[in-house]
C-alpha positions as CSV (number, residue, x, y, z in Angstrom):
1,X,0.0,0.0,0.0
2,X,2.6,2.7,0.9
3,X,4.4,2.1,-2.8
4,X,1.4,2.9,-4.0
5,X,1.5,6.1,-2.4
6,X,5.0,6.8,-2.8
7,X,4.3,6.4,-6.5
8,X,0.8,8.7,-6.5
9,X,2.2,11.7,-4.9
10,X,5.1,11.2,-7.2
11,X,2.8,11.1,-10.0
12,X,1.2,14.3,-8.3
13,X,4.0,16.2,-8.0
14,X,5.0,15.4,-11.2
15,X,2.1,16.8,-12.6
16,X,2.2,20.1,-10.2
17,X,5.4,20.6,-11.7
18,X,4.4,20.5,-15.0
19,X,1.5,22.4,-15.2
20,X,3.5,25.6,-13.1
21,X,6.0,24.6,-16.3
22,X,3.6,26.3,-18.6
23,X,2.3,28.7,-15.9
24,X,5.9,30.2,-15.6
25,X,5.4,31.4,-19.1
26,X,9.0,30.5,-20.0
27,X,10.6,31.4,-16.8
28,X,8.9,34.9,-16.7
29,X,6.8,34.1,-14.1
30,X,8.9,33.6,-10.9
31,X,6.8,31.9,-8.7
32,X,6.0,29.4,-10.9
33,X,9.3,28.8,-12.4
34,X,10.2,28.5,-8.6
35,X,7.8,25.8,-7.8
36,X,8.3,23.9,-11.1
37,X,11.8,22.8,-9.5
38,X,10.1,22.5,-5.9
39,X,7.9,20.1,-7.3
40,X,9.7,18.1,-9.5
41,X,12.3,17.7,-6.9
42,X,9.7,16.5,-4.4
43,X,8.5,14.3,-7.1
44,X,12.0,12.8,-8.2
45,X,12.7,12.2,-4.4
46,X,9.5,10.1,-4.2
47,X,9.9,8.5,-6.7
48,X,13.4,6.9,-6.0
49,X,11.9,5.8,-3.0
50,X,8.8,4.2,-4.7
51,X,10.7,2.0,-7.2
52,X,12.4,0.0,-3.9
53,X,9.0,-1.6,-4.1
54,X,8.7,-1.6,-8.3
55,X,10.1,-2.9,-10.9
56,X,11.4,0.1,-13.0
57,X,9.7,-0.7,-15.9
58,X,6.3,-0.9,-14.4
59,X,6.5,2.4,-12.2
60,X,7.9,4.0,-15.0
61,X,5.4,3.2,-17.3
62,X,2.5,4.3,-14.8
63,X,4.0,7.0,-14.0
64,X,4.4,8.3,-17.7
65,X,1.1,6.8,-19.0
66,X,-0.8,8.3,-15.6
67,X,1.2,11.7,-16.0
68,X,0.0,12.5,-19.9
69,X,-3.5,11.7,-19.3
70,X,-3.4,14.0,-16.4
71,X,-1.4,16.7,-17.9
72,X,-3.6,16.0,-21.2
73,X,-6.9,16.5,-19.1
74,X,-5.7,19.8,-17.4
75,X,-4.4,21.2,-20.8
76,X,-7.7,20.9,-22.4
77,X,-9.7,21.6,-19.0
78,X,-7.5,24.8,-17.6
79,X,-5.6,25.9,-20.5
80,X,-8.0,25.5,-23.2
81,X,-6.1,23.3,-25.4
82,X,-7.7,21.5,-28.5
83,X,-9.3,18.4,-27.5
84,X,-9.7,16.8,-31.0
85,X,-10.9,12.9,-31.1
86,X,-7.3,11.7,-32.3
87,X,-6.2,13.1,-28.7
88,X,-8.8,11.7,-27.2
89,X,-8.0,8.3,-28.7
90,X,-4.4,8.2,-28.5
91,X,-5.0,9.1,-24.7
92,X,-7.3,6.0,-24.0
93,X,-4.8,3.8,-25.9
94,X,-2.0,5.0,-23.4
95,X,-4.7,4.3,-20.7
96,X,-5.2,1.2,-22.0
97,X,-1.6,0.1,-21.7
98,X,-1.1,1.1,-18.2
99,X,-4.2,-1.3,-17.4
100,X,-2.6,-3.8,-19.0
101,X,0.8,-3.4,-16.9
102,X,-1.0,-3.3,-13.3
103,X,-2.5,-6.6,-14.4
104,X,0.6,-8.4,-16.0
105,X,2.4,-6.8,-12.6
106,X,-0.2,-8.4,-10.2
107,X,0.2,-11.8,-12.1
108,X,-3.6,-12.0,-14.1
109,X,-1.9,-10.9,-17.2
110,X,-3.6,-13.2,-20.5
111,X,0.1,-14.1,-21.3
């Protein structure tokens, strides 16, 4: 239970990072150019500690699959980004894939 954790608030942090990323408007903003380090710092640091528990492959994989379909939903939620269906798609495929790994991790994988 507490890898999972480790690996969520990872995944958060991750995404906290990215999104102030785009808020710091190319390191104009300060504050958000501040706490895209902060949190991707808190996030790398978490992370480390989470993959004692996982296999890299696996944690990375959720972690990248989880992070664009988050960071995909708040760019076409917050900043207003074009949510055409090819998007949309290519989003549930990743989705998809990550399903697949937490069952081939937890041994009810098909192959």
């Amino acid at each position: 239970m507490m890898r999972w954790l480790l690996l969520s608030v990872g995944i958060l942090t991750e995404l906290c990072g990215s999104t102030c990323m785009k808020l710091s408007d190319g390191f104009s903003n300060i504050y958000a150019s501040v706490l895209t380090f902060v949190f991707w710092g808190i996030s790398f640091t978490v992370f480390i500690f989470a993959l004692k528990e996982f296999d890299l492959s696996f944690a990375y994989a959720i972690w990248a699959g989880l992070g664009i379909l988050l960071v995909s939903l708040i760019g076409m939620i917050y900043f207003k980004e074009p949510a055409g269906s090819m998007k949309i798609l290519s989003i549930l495929v990743i989705v998809a894939g990550v399903v697949m790994l937490n069952l081939t991790e937890n041994g009810s994988g098909m192959m």
